[in-house]
GUNUTOR-817656 format. One line per field, with one value per residue (C-alpha): residue number from 1; x, y, z. Coordinates in nm, 4 decimals. Layout:
N
tormar <- (NUM|...)
xx <- (X|...)
yy <- (Y|...)
zz <- (Z|...)
***
This chain:
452
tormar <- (1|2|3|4|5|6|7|8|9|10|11|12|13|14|15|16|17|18|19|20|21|22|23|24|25|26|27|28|29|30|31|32|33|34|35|36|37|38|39|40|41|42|43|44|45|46|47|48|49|50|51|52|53|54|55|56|57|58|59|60|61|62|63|64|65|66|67|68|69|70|71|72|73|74|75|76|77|78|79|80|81|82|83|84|85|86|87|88|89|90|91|92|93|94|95|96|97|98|99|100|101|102|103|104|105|106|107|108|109|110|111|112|113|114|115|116|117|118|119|120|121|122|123|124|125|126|127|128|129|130|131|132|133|134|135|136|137|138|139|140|141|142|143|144|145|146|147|148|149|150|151|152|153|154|155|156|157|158|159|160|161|162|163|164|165|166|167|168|169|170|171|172|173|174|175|176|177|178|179|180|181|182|183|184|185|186|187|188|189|190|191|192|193|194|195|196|197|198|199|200|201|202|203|204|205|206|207|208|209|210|211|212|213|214|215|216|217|218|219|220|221|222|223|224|225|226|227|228|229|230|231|232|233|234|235|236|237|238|239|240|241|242|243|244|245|246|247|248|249|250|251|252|253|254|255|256|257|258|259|260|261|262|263|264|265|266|267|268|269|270|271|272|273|274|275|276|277|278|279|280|281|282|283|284|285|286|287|288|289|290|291|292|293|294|295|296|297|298|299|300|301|302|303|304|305|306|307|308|309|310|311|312|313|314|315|316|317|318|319|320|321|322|323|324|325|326|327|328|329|330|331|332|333|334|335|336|337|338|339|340|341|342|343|344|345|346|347|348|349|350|351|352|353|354|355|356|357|358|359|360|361|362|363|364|365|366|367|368|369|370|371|372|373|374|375|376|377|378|379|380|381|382|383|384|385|386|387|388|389|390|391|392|393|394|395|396|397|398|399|400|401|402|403|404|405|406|407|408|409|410|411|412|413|414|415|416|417|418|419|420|421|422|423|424|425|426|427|428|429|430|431|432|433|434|435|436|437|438|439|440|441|442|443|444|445|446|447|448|449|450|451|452)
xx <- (-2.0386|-2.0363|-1.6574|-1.6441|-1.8912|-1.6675|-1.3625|-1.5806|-1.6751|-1.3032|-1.1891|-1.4773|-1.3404|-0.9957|-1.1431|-1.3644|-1.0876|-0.8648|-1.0258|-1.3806|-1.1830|-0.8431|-0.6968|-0.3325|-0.2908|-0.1009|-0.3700|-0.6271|-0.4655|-0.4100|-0.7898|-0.8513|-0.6740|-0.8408|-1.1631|-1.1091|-0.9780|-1.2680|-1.5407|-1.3364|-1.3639|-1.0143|-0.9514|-0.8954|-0.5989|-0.3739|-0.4768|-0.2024|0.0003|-0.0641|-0.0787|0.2526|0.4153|0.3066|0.3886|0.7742|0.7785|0.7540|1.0094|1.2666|1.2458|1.2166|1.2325|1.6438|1.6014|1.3393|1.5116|1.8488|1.6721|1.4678|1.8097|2.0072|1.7048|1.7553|2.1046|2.0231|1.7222|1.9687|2.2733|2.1954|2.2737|1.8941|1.9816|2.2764|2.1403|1.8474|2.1580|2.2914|1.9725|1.9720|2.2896|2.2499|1.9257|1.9365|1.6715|1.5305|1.2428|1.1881|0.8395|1.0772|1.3642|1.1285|1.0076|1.3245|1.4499|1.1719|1.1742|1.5574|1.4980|1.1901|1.3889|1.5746|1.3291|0.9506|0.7843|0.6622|0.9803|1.1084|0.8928|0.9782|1.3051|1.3074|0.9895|1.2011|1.4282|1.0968|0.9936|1.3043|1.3305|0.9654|1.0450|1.3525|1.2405|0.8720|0.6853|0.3641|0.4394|0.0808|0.2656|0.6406|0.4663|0.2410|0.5794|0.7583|0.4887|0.4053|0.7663|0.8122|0.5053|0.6062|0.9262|0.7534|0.5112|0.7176|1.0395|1.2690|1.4357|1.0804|0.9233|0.5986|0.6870|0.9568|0.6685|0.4345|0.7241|0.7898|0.4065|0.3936|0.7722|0.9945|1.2423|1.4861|1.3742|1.4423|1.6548|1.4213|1.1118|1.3652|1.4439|1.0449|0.9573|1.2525|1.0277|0.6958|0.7656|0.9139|0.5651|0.3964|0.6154|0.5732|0.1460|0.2239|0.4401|0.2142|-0.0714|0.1275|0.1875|-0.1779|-0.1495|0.1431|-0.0401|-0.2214|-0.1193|-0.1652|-0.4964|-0.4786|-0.4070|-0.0280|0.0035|0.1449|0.4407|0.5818|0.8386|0.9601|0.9666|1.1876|1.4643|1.4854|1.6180|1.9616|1.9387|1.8139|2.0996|2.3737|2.2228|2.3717|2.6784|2.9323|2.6830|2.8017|2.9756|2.7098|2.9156|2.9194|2.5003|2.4295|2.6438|2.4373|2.1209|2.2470|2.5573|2.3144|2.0634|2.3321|2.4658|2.0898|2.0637|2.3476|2.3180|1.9769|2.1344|2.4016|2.1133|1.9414|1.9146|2.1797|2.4390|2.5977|2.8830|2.9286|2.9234|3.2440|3.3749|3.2901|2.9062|2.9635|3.0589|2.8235|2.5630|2.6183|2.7085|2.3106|2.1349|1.9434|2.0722|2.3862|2.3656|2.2061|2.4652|2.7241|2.4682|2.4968|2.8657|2.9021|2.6073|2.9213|3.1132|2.7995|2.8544|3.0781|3.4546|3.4773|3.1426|3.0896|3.0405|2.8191|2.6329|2.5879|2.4448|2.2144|2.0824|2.0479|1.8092|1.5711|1.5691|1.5087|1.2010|1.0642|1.1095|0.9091|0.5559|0.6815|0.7864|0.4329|0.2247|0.4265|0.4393|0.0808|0.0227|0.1863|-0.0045|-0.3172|-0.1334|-0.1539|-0.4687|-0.6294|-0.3510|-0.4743|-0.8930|-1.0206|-1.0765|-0.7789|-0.8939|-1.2571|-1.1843|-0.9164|-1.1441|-1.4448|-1.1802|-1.0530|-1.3712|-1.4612|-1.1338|-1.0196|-0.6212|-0.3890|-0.6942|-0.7375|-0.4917|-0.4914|-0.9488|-0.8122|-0.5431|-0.6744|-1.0432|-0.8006|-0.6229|-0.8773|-1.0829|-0.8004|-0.5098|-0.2237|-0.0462|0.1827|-0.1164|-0.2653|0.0321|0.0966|-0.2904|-0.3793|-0.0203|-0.1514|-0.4922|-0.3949|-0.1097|-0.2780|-0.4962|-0.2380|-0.1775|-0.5587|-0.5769|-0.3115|-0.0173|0.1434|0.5076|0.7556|0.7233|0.3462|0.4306|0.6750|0.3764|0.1687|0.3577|0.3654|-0.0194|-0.0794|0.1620|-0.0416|-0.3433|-0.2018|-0.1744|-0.4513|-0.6189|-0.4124|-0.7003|-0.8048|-0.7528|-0.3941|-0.1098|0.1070|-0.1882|-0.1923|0.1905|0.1367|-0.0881|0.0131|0.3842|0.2456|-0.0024|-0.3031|-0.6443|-0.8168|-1.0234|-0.7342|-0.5499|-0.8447|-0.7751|-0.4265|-0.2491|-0.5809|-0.6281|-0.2757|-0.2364|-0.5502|-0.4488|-0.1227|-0.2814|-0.5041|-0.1762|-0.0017|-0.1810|-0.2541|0.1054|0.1442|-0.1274|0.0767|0.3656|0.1575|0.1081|0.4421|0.5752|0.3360)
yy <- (-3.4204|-3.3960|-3.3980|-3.0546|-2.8547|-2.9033|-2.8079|-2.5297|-2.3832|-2.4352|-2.2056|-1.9672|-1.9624|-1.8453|-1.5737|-1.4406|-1.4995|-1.3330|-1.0521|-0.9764|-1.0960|-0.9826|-1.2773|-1.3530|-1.6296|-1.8078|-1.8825|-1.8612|-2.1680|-2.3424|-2.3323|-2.4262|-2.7294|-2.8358|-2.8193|-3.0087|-3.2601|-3.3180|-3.2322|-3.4957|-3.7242|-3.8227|-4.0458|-3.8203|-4.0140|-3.9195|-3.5630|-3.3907|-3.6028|-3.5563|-3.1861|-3.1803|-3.3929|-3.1910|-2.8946|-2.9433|-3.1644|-2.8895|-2.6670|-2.9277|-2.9022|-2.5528|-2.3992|-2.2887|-2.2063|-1.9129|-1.7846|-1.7313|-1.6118|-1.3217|-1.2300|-1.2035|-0.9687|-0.7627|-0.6738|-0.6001|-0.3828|-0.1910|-0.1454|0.0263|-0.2436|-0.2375|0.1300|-0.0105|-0.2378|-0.0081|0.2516|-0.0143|-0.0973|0.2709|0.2645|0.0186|0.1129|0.5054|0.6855|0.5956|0.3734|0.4812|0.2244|-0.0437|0.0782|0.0544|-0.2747|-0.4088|-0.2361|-0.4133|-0.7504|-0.7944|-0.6349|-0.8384|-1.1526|-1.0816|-0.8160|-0.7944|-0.5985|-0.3580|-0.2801|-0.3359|-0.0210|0.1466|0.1755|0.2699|0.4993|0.8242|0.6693|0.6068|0.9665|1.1001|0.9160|1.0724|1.4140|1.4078|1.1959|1.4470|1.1041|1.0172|0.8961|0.7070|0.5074|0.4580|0.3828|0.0680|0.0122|-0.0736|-0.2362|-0.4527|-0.5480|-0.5858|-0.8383|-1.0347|-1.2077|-1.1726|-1.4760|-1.6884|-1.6712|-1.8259|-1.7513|-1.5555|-1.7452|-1.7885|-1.9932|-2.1820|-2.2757|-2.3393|-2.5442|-2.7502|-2.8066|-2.9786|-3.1967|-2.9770|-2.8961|-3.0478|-2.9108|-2.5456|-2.4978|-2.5844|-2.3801|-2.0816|-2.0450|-2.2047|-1.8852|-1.6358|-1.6616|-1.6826|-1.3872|-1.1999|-1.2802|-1.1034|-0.8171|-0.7453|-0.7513|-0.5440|-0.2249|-0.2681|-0.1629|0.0671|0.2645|0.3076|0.5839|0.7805|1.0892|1.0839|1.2624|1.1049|1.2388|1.1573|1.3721|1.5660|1.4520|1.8299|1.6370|1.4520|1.7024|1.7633|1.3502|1.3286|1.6228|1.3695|1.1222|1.2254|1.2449|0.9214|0.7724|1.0006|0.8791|0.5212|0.6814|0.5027|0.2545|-0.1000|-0.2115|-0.3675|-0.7009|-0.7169|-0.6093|-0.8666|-1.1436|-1.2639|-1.3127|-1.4256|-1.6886|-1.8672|-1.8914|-1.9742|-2.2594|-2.3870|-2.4346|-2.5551|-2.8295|-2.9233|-2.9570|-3.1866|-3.4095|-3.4755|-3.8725|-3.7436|-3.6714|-3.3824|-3.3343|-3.6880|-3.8897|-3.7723|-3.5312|-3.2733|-3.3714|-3.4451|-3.0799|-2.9331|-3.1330|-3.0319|-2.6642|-2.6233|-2.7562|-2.4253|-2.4728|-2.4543|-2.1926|-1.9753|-1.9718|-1.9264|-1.6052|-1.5281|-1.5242|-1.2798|-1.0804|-0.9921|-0.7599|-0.5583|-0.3882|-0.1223|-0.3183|-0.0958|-0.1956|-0.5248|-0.7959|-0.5700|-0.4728|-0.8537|-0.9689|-0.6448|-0.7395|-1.1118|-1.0537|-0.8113|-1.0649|-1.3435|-1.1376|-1.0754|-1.4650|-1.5762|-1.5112|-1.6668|-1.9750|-2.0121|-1.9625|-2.1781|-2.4650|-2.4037|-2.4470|-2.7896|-2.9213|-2.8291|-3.0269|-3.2743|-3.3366|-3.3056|-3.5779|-3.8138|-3.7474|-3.8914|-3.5351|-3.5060|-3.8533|-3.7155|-3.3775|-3.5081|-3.7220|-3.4686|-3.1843|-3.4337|-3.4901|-3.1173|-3.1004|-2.7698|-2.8865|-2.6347|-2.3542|-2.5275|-2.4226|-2.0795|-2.0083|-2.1650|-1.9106|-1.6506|-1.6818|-1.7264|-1.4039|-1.1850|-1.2776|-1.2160|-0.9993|-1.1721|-1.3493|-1.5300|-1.6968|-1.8288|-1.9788|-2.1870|-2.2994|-2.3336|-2.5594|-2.7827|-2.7949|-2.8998|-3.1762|-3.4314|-3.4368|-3.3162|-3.7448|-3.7133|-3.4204|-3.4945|-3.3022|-3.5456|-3.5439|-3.3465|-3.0734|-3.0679|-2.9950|-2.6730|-2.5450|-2.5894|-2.3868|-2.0859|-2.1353|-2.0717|-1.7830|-1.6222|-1.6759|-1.5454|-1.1894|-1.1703|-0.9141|-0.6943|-0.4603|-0.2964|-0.5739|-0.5945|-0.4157|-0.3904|-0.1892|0.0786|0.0921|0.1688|0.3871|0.5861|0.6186|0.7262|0.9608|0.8121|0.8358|0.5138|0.4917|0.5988|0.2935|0.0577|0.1546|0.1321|-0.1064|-0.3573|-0.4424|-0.4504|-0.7130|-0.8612|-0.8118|-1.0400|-1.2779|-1.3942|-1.3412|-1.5437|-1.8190|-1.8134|-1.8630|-2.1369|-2.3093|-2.3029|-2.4091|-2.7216|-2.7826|-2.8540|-2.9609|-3.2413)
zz <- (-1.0178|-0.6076|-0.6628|-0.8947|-0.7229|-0.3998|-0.6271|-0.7309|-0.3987|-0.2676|-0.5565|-0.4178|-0.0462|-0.1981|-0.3887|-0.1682|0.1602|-0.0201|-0.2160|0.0235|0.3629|0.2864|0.4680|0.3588|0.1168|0.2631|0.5411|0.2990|0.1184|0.4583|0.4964|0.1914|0.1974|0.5120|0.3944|0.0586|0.2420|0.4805|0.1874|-0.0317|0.1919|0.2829|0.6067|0.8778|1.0209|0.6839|0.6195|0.8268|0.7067|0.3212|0.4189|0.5633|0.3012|0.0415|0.1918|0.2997|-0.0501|-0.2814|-0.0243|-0.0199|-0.3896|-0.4776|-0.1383|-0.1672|-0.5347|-0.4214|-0.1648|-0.3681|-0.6483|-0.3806|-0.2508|-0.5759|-0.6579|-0.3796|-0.4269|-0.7900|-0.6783|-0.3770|-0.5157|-0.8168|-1.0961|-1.2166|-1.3533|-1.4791|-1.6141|-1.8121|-1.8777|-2.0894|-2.2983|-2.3792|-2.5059|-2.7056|-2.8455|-2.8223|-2.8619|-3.1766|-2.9877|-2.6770|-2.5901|-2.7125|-2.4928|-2.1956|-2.3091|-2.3228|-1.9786|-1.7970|-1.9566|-1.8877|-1.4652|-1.3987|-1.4093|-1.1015|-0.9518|-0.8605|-1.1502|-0.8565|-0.6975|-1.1001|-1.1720|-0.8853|-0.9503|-1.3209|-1.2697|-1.2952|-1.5886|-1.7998|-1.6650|-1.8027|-2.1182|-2.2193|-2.1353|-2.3033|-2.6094|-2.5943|-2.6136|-2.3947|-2.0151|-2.0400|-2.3301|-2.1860|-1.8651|-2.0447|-2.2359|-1.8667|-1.7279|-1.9411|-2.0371|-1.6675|-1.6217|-1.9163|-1.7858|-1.3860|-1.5117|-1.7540|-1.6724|-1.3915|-1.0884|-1.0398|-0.7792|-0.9294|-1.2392|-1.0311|-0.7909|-1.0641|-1.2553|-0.8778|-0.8097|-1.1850|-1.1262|-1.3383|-1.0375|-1.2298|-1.5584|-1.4893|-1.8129|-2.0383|-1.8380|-1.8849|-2.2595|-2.3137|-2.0969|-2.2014|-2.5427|-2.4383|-2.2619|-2.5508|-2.7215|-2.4473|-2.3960|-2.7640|-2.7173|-2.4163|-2.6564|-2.9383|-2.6846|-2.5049|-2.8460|-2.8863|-2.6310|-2.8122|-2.8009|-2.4478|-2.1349|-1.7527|-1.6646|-1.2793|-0.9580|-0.9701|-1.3466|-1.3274|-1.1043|-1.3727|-1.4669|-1.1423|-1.1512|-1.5009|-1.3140|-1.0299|-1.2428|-1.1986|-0.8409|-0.7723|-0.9728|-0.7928|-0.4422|-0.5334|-0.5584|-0.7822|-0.9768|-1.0825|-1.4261|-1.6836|-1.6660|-1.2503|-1.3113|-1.5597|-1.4322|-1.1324|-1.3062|-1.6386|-1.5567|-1.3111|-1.6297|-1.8603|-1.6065|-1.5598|-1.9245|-2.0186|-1.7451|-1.8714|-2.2768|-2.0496|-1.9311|-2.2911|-2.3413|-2.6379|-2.4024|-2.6303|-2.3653|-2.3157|-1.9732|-1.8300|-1.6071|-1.8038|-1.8385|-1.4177|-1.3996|-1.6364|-1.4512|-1.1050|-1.2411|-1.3496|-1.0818|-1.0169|-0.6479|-0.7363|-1.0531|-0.7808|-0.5623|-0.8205|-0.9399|-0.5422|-0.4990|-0.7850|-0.6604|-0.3866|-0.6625|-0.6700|-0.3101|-0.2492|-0.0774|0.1960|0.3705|0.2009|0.4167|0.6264|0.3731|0.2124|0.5462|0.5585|0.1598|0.2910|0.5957|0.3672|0.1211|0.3484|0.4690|0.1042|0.0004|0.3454|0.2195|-0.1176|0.0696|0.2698|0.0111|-0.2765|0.0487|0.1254|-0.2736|-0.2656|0.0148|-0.1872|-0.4587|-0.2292|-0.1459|-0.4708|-0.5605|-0.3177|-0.4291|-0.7669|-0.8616|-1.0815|-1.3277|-1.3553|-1.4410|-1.6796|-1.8436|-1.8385|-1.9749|-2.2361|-2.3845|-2.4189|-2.6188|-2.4261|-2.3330|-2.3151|-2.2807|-1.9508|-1.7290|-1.8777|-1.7596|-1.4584|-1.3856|-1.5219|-1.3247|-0.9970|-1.0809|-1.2253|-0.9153|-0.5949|-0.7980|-0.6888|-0.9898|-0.7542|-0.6003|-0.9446|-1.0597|-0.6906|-0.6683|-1.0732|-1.1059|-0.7809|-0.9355|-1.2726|-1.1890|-1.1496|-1.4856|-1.7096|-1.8350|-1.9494|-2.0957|-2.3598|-2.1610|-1.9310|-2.1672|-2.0118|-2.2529|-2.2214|-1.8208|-1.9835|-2.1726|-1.9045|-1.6900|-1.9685|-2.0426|-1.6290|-1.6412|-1.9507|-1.7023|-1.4067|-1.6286|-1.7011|-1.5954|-1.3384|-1.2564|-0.8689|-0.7175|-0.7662|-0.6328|-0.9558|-1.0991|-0.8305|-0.8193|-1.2270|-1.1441|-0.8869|-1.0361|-1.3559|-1.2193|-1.4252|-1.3509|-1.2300|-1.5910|-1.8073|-1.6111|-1.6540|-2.0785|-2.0757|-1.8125|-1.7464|-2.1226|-2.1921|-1.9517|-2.1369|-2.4864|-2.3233|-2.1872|-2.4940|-2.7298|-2.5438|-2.4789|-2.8609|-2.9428|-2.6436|-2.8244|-3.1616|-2.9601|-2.8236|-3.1973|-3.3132|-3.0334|-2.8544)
***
């Protein structure tokens, strides 16, 4: 019992360091792993050393991947293939659904791009779209968001499920987190529109709503200032031949061997190890930049992506040293057998993850701590098979949306952009991220059904 009410008050100091004291995570974590290892008890000759395994262990796994992944998402973001990207939803769509359009648009740009950069971008698109289609900006703006925030949890190269998939020994797994995720996160994109079309007939009822006009004629603009935008094949290639290789190299590897054990299952092999996938995705990110400053402009996109994945790097390596020491504590087999007995399984994970994030607003942060947390009791708890380790990952991400309210920058960036008032957000964005949350962790519980 001394054992889970130091767990307990460890999950405190994270909350309240990182919500109350506004420390960075990243240090926040750091501290945190400290003091569990002194409260636990471990000898103090091997705790900077467990810390600093666990920390470069999980880097020298998924460190690389991350980084790639950040970059490739920066070119997408700067050089205009996101709207590209959304140009060619529309056109295949039209405008027959517009919340579905927007659904869509952010589901497919939130695998490459942070959903608040994502909505960003495509803020004066959705603007445009409603003004055009004479449908309600509170509901296109749901529509985005939520379709944004589905893939952003589930779905690799994101860093959070790639951290969360490292921290629980998927690294070389990534293909099957991806297409478990790719529908997972359909599942939650769809609880996200049907929400979102609840509001159909409501108007943004927050400061400069009257702004929104001038917002859908800048539309145009803000696509002309890219100049000459990317082809949909050069805009979708980066992000979707490096998932395409990852999968396809993880069908290679199944004790079947479909492909053989040959050259071609060698190449297919070495093709999807995300590593290499990524910098496959990477080298094709190249066509996206305008020849005549292209090198230039490639180094440029590099060093602001290196400087977004840094964080991203602490805080998933600060995550794993956690890991670590709750790995080397008895912690993990008593709350595993404890957890067992109550019967709770995959619902675990997901209160975990979803108290973490609904406490300090960063989903990043509850997927990195919850997956650490959890490893080590998943054997007990009935998901210890590889593919109870997938569905683990999917029932943290469901957690780690749920909720995205004040204390979360994706809800003011919604907010703001959409020009809602802080109540009218609180009814539309906060419980659709709620309504996703419990939906989806419903269907990852059918999932665990059938398939453990």
């Amino acid at each position: 019992m001394n054992l889970v009410l130091i767990l307990l008050g460890v999950i405190i100091f994270i909350v309240i360091a990182t919500s109350k004291l506004k420390l960075h995570p990243f240090l926040t974590l750091l501290l945190a792993t400290f003091i569990a290892a002194l409260c636990f008890g471990l000898p103090l000759k091997d705790i900077a050393k467990t810390i600093g395994t666990g920390f470069g262990g999980i880097l020298g796994y998924i460190g690389l991947v991350i980084v790639l992944g950040t970059i490739i998402g920066t070119i997408l973001e700067k050089s205009g293939a996101a709207i590209t990207m959304a140009d060619s939803v529309i056109k295949l769509l039209g405008n027959r659904f517009p919340t579905l359009t927007m659904s869509i648009i952010g589901y497919m740009v939130s695998i490459p791009v942070f959903c608040d950069s994502g909505f960003v971008i495509l803020n004066s698109l959705k603007q445009s779209m409603a003004s055009r289609m004479k449908v309600s900006s509170v509901a296109m703006s749901v529509a985005l968001a939520t379709g944004l925030y589905a893939t952003h949890t589930f779905v690799p190269p994101t860093p959070g499920p790639i951290a969360a998939a490292g921290n629980l020994g998927l690294e070389d797994s990534l293909g099957l987190v991806i297409g478990v995720g790719l529908v997972v996160a359909v599942v939650a994109a769809l609880a996200g529109l049907l929400w979102a079309n609840r509001f159909m007939k409501d108007e943004p009822e927050g400061e400069g709503a009257e702004e929104l006009v001038h917002q859908a004629e800048e539309f145009e603009k803000v696509k002309a200032a890219y100049g000459k935008l990317p082809s949909a094949l050069a805009s979708f290639a980066p992000i979707f031949v490096p998932i395409l290789l990852i999968c396809i190299g993880s069908i290679a590897a199944f004790p079947s061997k479909p492909f053989g054990t040959g050259n071609v299952f060698a190449l297919l092999h070495f093709l999807g190890q995300p590593l290499n996938a990524l910098m496959i995705g990477l080298l094709l990110s190249l066509l996206l930049l305008k020849p005549e400053n292209r090198m230039k402009e490639f180094s440029q996109r590099i060093s602001e992506g290196l400087t977004s994945a840094a964080p991203i790097l602490l805080i998933t390596g600060a995550g794993g040293a956690f890991g670590a020491v709750i790995k080397a504590t008895p912690i993990g087999d008593y709350l595993g057998t404890t957890l067992s007995a109550l019967g709770i399984g995959i619902f675990m994970p997901f209160i975990v993850a979803a108290a973490l994030k609904s406490a300090q607003g960063s989903s990043t942060v509850a997927l990195v701590t919850t997956s650490a947390m959890v490893a080590p009791m998943l054997e007990s708890i009935g998901l210890g098979s590889q593919m109870g380790h997938v569905l683990t990952v999917m029932a943290i991400g469901a957690g780690a949306m749920t909720v995205s309210h004040a204390n979360d920058s994706f809800f003011w960036v919604v907010t703001q952009f959409s020009r809602m008032s802080v109540s009218q957000a609180y009814k539309a964005q906060t419980m659709a991220t709620l309504v996703q949350g419990i939906v989806t962790i419903i269907f990852v519980w059918l999932l665990s059904l059938v398939l453990l």
